[in-house]
DSSP file (Angstrom, degrees, kcal/mol; ACC not computed):
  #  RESIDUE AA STRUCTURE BP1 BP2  ACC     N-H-->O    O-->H-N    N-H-->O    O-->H-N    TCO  KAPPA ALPHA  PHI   PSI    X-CA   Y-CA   Z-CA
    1    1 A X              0   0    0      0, 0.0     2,-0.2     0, 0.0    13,-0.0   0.000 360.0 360.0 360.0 138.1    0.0    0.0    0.0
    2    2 A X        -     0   0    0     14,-0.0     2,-0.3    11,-0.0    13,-0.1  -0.608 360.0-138.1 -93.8 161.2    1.2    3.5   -1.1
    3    3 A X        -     0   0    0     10,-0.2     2,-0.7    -2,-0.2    13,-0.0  -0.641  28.8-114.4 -89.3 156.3    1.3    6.7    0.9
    4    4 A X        -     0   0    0     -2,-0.3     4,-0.3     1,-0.1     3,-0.1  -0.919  22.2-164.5 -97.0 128.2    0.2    9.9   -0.9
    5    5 A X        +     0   0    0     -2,-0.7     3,-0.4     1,-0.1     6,-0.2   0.573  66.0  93.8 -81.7   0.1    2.9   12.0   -1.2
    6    6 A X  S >  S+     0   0    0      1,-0.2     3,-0.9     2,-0.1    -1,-0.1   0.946  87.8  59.0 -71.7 -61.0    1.0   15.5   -2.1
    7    7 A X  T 3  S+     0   0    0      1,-0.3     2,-0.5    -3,-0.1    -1,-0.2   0.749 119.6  26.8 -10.2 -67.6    1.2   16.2    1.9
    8    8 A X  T >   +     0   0    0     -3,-0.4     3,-3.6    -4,-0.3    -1,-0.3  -0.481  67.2 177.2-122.1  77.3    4.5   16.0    1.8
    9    9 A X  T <  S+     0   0    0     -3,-0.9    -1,-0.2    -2,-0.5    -2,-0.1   0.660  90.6  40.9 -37.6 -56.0    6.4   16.8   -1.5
   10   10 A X  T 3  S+     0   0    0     -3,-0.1    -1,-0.3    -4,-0.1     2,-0.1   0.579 102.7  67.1 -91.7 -25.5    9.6   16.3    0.1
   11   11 A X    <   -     0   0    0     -3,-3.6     2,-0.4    -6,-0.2    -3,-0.0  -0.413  63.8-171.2 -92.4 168.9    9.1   13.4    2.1
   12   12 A X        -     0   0    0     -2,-0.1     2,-0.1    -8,-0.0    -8,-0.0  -0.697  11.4-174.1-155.7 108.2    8.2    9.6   -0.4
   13   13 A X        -     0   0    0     -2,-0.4   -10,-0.2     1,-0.1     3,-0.1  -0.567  12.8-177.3 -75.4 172.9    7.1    6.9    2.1
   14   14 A X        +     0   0    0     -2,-0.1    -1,-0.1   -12,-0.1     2,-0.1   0.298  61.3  48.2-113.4 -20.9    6.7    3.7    0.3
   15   15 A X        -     0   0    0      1,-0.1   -12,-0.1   -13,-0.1    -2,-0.0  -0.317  68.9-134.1-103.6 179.3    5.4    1.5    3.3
   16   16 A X  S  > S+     0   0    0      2,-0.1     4,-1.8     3,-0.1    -1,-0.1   0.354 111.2  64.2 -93.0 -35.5    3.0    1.9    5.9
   17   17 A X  H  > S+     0   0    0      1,-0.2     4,-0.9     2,-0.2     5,-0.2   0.999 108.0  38.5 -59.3 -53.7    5.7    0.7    8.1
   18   18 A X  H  > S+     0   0    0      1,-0.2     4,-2.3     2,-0.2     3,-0.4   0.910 105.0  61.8 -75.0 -21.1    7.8    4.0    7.4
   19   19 A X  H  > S+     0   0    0      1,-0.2     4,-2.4     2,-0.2    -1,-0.2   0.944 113.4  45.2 -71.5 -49.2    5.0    6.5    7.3
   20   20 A X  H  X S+     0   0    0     -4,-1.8     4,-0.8     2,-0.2    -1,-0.2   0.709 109.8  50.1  17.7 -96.5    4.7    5.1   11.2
   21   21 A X  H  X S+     0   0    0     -4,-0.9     4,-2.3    -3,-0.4     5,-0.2   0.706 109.1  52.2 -44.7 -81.4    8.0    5.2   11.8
   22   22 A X  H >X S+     0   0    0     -4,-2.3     4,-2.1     2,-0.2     3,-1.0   0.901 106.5  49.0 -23.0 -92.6    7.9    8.7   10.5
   23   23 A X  H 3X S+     0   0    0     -4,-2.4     4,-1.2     1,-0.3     3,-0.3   0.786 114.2  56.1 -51.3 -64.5    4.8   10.0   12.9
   24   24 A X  H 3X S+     0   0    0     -4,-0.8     4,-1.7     1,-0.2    -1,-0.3   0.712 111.4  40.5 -13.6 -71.1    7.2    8.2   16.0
   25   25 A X  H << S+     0   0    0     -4,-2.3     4,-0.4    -3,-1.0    -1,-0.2   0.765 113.2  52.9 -71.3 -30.5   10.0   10.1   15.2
   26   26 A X  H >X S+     0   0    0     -4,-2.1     4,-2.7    -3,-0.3     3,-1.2   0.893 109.7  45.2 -28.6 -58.7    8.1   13.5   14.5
   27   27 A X  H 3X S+     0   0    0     -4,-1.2     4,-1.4     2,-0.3     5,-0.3   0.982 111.8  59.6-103.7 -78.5    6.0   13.7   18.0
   28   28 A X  H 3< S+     0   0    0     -4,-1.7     4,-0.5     1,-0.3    -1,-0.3   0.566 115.1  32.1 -54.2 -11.5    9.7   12.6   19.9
   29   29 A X  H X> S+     0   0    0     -3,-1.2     3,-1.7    -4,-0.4     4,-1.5   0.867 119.6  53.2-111.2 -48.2   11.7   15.7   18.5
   30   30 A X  H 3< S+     0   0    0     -4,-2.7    -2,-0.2     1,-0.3     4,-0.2   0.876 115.8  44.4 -57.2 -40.9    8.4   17.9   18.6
   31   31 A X  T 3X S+     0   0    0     -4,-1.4     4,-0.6     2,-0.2     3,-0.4   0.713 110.4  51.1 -55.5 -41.1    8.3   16.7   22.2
   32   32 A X  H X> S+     0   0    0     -3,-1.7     4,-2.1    -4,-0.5     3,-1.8   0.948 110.0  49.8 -67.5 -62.0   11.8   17.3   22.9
   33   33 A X  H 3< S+     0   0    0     -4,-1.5    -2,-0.2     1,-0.3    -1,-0.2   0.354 112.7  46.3 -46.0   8.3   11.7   20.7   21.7
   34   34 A X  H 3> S+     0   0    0     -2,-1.6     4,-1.6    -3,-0.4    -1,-0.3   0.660 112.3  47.7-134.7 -43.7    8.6   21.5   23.8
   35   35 A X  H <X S+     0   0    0     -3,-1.8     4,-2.5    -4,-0.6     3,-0.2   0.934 120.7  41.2-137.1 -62.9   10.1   19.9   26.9
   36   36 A X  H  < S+     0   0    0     -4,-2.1     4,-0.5     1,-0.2    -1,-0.2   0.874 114.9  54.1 -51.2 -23.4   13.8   22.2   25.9
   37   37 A X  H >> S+     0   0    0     -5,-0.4     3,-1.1     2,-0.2     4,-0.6   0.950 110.5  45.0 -64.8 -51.6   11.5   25.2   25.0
   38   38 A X  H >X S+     0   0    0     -4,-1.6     4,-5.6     1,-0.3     3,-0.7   0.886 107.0  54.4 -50.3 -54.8    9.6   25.0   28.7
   39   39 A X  H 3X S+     0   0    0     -4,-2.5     4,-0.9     1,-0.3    -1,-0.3   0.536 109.1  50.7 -86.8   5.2   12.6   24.7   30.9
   40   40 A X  H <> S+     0   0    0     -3,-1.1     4,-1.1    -4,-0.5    -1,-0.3   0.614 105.2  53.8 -96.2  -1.2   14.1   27.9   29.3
   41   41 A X  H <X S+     0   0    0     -3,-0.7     4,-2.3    -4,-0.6    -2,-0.2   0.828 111.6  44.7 -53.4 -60.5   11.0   29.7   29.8
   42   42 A X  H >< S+     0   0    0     -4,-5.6     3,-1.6     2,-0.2    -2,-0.1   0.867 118.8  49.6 -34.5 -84.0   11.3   28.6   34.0
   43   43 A X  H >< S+     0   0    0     -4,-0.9     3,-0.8     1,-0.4    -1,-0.2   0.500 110.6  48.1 -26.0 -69.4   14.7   29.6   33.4
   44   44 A X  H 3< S+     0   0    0     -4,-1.1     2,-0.5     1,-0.2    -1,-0.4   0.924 125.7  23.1 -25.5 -74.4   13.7   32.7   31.9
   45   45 A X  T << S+     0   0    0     -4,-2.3    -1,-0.2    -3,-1.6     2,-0.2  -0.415  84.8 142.2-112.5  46.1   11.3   34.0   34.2
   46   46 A X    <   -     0   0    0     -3,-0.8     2,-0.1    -2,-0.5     3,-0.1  -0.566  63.3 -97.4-106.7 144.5   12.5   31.9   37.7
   47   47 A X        -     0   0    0     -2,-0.2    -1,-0.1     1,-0.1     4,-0.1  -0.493  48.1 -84.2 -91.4 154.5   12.2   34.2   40.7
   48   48 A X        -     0   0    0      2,-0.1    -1,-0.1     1,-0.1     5,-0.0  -0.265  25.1-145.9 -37.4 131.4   15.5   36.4   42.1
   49   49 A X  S    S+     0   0    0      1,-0.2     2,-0.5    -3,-0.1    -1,-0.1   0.889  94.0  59.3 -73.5 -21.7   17.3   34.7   44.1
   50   50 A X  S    S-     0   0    0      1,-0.1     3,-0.3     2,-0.0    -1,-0.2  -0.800  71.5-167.0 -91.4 124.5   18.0   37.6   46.0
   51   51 A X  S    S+     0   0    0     -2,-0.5    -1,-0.1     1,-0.2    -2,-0.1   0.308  81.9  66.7 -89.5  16.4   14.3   39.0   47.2
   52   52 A X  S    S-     0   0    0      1,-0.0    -1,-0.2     0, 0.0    -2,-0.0   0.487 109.4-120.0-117.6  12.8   15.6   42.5   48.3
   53   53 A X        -     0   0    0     -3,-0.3    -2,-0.1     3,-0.0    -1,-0.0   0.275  58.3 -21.7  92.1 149.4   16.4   43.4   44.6
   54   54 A X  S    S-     0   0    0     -4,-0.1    -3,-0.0     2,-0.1     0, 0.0   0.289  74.4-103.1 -33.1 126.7   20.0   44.3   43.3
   55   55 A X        -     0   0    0      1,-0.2     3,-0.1     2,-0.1     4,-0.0  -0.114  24.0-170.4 -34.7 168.6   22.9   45.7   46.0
   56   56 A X        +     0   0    0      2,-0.1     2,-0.6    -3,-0.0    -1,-0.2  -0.032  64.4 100.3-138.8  16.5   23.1   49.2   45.5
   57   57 A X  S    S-     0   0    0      1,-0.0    -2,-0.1     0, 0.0     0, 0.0  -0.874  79.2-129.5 -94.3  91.8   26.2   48.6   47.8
   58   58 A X        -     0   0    0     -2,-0.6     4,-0.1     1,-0.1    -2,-0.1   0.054  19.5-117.8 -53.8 142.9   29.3   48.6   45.4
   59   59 A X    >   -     0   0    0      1,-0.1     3,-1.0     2,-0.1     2,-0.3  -0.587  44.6 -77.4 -88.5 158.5   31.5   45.9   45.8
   60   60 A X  T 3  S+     0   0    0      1,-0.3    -1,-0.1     3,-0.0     3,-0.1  -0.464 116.2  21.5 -77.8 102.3   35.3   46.6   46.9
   61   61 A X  T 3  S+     0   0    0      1,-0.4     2,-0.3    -2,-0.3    -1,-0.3   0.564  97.6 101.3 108.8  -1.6   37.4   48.0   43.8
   62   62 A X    <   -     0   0    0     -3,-1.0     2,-0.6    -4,-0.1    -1,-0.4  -0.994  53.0-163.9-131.2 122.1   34.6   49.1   41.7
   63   63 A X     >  -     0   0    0     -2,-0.3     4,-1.2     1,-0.1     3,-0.3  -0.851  11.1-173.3 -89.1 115.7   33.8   53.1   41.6
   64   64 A X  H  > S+     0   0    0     -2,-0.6     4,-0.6     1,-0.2     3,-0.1   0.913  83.1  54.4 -84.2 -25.0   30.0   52.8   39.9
   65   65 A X  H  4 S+     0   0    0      1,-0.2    -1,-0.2     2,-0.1     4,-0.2   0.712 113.0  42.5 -86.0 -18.7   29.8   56.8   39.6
   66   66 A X  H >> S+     0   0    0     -3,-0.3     4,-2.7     2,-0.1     3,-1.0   0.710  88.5  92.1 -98.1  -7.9   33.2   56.8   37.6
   67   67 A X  H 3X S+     0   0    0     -4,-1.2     4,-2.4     1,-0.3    -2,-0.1   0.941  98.5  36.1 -50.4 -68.2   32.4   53.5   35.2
   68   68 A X  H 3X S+     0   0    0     -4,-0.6     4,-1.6     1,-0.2    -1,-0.3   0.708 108.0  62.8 -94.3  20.2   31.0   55.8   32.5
   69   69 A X  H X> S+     0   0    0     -3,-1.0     4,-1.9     2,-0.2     3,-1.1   0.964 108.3  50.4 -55.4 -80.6   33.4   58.7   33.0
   70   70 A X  H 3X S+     0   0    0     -4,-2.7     4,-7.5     1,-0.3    -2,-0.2   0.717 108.5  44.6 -46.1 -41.0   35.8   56.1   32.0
   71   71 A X  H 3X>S+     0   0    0     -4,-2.4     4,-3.2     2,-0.3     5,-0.6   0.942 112.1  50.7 -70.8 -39.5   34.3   54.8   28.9
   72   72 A X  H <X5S+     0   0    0     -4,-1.6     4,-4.5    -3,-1.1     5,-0.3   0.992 115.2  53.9 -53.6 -57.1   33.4   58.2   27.4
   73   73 A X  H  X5S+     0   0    0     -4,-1.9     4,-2.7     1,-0.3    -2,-0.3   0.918 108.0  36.8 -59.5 -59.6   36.6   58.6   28.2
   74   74 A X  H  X5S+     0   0    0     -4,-7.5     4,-2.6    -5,-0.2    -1,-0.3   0.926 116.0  55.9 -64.5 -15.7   38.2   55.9   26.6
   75   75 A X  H  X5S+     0   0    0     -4,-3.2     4,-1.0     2,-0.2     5,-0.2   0.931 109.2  50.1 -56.8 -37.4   35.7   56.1   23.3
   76   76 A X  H >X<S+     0   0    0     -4,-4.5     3,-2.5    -5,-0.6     4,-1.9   0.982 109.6  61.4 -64.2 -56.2   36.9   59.9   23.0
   77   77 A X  H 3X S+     0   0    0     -4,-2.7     4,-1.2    -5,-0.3    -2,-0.2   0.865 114.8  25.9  -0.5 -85.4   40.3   58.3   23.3
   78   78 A X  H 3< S+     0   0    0     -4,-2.6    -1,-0.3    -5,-0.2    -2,-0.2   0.087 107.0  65.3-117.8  53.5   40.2   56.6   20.8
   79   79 A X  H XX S+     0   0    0     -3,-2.5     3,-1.2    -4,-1.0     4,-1.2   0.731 116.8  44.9 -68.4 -78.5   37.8   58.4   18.5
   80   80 A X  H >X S+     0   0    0     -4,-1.9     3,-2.3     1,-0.2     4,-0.6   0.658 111.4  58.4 -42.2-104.2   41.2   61.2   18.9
   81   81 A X  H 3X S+     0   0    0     -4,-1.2     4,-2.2     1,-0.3     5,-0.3   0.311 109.2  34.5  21.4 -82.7   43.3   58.4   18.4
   82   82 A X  H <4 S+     0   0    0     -3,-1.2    -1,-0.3     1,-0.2    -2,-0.2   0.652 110.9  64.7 -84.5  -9.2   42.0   57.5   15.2
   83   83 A X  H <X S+     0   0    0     -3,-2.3     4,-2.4    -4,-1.2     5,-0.3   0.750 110.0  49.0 -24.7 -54.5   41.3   61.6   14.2
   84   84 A X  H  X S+     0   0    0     -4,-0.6     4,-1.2     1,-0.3    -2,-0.2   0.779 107.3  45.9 -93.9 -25.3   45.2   61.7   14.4
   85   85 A X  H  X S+     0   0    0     -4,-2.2     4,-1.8    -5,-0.3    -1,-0.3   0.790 113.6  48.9 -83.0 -21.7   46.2   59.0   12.5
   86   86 A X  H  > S+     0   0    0     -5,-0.3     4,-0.7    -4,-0.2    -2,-0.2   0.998 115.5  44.8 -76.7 -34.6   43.9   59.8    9.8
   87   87 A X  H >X S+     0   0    0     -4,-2.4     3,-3.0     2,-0.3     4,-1.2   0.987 114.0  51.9 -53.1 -71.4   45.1   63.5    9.7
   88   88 A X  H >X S+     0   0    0     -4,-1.2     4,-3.9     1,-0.4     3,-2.1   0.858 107.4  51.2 -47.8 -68.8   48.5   62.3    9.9
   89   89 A X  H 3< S+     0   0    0     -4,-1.8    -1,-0.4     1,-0.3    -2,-0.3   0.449 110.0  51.9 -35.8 -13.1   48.0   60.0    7.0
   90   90 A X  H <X S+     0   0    0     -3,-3.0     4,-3.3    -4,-0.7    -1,-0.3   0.678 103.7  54.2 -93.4 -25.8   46.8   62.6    5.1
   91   91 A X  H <X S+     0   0    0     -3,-2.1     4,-2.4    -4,-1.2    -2,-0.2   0.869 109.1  49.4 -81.2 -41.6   49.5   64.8    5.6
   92   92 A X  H  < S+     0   0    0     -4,-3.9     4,-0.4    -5,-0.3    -1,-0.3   0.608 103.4  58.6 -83.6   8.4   51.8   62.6    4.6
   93   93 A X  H >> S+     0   0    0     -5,-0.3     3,-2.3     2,-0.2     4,-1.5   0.900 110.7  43.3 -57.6 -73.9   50.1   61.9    1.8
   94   94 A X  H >X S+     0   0    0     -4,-3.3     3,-2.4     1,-0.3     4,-1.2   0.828 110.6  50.7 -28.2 -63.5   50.3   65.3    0.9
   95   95 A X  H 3X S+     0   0    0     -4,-2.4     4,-1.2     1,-0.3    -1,-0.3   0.371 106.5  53.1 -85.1 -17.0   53.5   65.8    1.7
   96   96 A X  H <4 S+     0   0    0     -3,-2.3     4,-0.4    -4,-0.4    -1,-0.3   0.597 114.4  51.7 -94.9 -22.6   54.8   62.5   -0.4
   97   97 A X  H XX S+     0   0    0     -3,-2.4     4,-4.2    -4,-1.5     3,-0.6   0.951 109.4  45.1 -80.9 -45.4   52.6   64.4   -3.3
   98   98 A X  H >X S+     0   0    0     -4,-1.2     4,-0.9     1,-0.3     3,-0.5   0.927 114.2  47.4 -58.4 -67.4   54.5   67.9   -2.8
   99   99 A X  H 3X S+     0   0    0     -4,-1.2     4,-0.8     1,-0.3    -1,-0.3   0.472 113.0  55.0 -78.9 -18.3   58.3   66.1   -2.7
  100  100 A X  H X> S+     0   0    0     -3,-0.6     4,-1.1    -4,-0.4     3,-0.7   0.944 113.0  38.1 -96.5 -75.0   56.8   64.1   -6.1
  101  101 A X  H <X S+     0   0    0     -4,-4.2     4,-2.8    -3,-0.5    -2,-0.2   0.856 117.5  55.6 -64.2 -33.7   55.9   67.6   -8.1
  102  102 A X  H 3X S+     0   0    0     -4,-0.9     4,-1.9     1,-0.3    -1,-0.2   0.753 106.9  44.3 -85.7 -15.3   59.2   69.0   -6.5
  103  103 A X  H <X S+     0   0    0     -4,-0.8     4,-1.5    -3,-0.7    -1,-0.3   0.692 115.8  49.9 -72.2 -29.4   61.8   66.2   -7.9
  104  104 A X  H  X S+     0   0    0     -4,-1.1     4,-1.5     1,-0.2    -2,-0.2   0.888 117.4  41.9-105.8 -32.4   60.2   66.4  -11.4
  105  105 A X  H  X S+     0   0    0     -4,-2.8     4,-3.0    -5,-0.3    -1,-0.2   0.936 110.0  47.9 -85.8 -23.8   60.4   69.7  -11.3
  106  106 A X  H  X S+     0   0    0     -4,-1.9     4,-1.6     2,-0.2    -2,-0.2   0.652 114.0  54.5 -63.2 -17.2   63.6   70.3  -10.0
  107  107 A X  H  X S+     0   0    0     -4,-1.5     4,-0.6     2,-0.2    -2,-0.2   0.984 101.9  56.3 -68.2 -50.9   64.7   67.5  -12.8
  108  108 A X  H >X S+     0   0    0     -4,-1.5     4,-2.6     2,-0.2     3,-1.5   0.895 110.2  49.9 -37.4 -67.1   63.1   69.6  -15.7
  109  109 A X  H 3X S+     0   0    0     -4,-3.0     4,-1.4     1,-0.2     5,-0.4   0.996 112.4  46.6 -65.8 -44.0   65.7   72.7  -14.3
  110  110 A X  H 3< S+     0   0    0     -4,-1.6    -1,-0.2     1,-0.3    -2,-0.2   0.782 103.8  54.7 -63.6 -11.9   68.5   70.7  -14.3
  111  111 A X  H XX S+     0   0    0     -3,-1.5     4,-2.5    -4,-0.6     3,-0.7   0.880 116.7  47.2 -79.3 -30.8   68.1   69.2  -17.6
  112  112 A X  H 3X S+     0   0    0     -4,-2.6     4,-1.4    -3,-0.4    -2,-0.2   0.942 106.0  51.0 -40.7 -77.0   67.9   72.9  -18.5
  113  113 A X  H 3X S+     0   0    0     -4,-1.4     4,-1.1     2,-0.2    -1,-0.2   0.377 110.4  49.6 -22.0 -20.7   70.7   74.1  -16.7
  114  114 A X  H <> S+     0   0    0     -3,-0.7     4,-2.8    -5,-0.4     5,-0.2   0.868 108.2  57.3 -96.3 -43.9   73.1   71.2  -18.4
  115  115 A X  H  X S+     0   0    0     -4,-2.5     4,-1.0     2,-0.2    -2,-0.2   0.937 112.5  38.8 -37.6-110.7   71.6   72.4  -21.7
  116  116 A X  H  X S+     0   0    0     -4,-1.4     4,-2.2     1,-0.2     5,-0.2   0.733 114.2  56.3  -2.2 -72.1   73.0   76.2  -20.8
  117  117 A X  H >X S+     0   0    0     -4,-1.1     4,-3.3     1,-0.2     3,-0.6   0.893 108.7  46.3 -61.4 -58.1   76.2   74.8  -19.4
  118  118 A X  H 3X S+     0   0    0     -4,-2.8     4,-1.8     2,-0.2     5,-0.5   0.917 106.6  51.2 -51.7 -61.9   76.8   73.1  -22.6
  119  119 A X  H 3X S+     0   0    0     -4,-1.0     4,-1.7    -5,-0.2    -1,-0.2   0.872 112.6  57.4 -43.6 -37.3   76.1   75.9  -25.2
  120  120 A X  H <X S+     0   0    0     -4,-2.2     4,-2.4    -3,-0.6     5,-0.5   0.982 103.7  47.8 -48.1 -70.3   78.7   78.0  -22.8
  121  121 A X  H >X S+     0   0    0     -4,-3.3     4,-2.4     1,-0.2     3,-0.7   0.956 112.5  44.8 -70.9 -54.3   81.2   76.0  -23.1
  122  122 A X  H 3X S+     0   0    0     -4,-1.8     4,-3.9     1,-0.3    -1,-0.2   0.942 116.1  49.5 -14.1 -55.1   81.0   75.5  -27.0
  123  123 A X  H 3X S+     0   0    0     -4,-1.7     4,-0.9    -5,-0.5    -1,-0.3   0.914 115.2  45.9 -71.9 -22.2   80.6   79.5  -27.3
  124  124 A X  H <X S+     0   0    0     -4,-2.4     4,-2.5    -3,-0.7     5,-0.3   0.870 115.6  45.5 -73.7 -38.5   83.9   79.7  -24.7
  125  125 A X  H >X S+     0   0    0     -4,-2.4     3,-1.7    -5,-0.5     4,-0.9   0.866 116.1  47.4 -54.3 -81.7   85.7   77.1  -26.8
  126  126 A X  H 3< S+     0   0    0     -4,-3.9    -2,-0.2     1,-0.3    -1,-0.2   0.289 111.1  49.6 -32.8 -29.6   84.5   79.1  -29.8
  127  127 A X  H 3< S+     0   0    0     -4,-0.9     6,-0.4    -2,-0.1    -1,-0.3   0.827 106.7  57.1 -88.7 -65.4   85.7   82.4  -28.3
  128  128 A X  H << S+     0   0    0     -4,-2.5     2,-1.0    -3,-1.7    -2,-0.2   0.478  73.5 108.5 -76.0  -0.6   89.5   81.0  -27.3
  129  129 A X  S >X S-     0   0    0     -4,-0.9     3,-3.0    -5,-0.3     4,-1.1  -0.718  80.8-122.4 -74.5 107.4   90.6   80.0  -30.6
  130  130 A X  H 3> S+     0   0    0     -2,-1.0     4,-1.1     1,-0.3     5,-0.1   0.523 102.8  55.6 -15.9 -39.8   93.2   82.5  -31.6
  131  131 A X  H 3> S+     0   0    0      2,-0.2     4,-2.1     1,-0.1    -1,-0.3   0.704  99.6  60.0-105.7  14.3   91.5   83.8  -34.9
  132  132 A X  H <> S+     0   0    0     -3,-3.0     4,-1.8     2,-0.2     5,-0.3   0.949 106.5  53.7 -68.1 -49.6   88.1   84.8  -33.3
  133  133 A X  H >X S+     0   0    0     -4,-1.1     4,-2.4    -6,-0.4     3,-0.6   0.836 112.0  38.0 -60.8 -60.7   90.3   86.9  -31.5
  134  134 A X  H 3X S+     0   0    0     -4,-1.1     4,-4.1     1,-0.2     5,-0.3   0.905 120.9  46.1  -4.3 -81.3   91.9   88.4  -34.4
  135  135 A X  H 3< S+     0   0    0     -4,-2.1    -1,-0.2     2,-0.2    -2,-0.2   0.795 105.7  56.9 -45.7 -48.7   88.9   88.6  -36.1
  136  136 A X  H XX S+     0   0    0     -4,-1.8     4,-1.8    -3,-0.6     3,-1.4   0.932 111.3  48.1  -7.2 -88.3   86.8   90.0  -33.2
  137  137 A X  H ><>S+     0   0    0     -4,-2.4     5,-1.1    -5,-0.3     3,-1.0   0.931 109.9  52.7 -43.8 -47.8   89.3   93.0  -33.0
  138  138 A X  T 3<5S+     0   0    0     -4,-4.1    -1,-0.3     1,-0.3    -2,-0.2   0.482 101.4  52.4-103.4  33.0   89.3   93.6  -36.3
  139  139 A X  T <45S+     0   0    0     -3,-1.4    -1,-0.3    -5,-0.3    -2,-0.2   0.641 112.0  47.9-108.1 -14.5   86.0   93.9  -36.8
  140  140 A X  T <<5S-     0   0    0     -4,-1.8    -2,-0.2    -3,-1.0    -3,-0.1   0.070 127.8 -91.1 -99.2  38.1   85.6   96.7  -33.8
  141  141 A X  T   5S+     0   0    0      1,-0.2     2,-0.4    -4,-0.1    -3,-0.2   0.834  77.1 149.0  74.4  41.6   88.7   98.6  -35.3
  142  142 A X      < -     0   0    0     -5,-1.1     2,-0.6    -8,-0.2    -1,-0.2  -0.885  26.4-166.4-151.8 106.4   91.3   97.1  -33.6
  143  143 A X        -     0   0    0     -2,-0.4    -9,-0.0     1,-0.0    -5,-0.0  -0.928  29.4 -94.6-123.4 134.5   94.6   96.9  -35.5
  144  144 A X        -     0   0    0     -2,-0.6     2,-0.1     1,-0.1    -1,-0.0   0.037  46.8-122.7 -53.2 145.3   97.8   94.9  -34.9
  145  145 A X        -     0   0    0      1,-0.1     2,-0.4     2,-0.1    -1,-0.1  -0.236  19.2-121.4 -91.2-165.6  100.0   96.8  -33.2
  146  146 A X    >>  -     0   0    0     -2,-0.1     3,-1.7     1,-0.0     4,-0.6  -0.868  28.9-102.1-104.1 131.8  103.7   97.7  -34.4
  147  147 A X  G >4 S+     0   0    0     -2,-0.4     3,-2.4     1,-0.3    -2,-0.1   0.770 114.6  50.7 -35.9 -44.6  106.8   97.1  -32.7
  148  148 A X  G 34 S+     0   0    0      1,-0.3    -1,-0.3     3,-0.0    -3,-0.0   0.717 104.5  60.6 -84.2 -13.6  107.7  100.1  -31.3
  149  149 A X  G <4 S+     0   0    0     -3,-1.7     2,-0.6     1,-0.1    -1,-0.3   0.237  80.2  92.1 -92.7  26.7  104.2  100.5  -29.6
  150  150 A X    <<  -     0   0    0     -3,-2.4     2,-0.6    -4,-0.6    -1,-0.1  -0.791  58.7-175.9-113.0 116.0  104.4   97.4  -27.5
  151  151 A X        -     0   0    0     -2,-0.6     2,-0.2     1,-0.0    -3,-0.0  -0.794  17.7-137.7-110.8 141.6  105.8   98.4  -24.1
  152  152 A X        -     0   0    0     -2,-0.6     2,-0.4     0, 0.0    -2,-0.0  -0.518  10.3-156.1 -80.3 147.4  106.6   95.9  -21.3
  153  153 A X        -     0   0    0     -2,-0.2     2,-0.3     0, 0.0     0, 0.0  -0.797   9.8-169.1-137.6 126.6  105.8   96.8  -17.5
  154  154 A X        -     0   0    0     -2,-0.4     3,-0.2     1,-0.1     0, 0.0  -0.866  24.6-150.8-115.3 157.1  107.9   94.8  -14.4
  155  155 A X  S    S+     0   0    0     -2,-0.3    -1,-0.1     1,-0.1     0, 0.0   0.802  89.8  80.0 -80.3 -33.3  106.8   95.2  -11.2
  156  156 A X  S    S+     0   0    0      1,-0.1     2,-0.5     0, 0.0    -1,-0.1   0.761  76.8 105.3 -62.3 -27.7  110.8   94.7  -10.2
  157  157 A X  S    S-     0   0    0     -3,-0.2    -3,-0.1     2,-0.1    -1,-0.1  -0.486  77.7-101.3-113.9 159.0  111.4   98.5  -11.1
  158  158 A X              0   0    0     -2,-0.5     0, 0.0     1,-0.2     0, 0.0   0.379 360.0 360.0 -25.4 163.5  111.9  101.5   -8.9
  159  159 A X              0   0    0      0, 0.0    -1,-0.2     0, 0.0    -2,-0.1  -0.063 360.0 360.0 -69.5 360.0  109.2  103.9   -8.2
């Protein structure tokens, strides 16, 4: 004999013997759970054992008026705490950003600066070859002189 399963889609007895079976083990866990449900209800709702209602006597080593002094005080802690590192992280943030702009720009002048250095020295080479000089002079009027107008200066003589 078959069970109809539409009751219970999930469940396929085939017997009478397991559908049973079934109902057996059902009502023992609904029954445990009823029995665990109860005794945490007592539990629950069990009279004080103390009937004159909580000390109000502090126990030795506990200040009860300073308890939430001390937590505001440590949550502001470390609220500030964590205020100062994030400001701090930010600053050096910044500050890694600023040192960043100031290398790339300080590269940028030097590549400049070698650029400069280099065109000097060309135009100074270019300058100390013997017929720029020549040439130089005689293009501001400058004319070789003659022997008898070149005169030598010693320091060695009298005053």
């Amino acid at each position: 004999m078959r069970i109809n399963s539409r009751s219970r889609p999930n469940m396929r007895l085939r017997t009478v013997a397991e559908a049973v079976e079934f109902k057996r083990k059902n009502r023992l866990t609904r029954l445990n759970s009823s029995r665990r449900f109860q005794s945490q209800v007592e539990a629950d709702f069990a009279p004080d054992p103390n009937p004159e209602g909580p000390s109000l006597v502090p126990e030795p080593g506990v200040n009860l008026a300073s308890l939430d002094g001390k937590k505001f005080l440590t949550v502001t802690s470390l609220i500030a705490l964590l205020v100062f590192l994030l400001l701090f992280f930010i600053y050096t943030s910044m500050n890694f950003i600023k040192l960043g702009r100031d290398i790339s720009r300080l590269t940028d002048e030097k590549t400049k600066l070698v650029e400069v250095n280099r065109r000097l020295k060309a135009q100074m080479y270019r300058l100390t070859v013997f017929g720029d000089f020549e040439q130089v002079a005689r293009e501001l009027g400058l004319i070789t002189p003659t022997t008898g107008q070149i005169v030598i200066v010693s320091n060695d003589s009298p005053r």
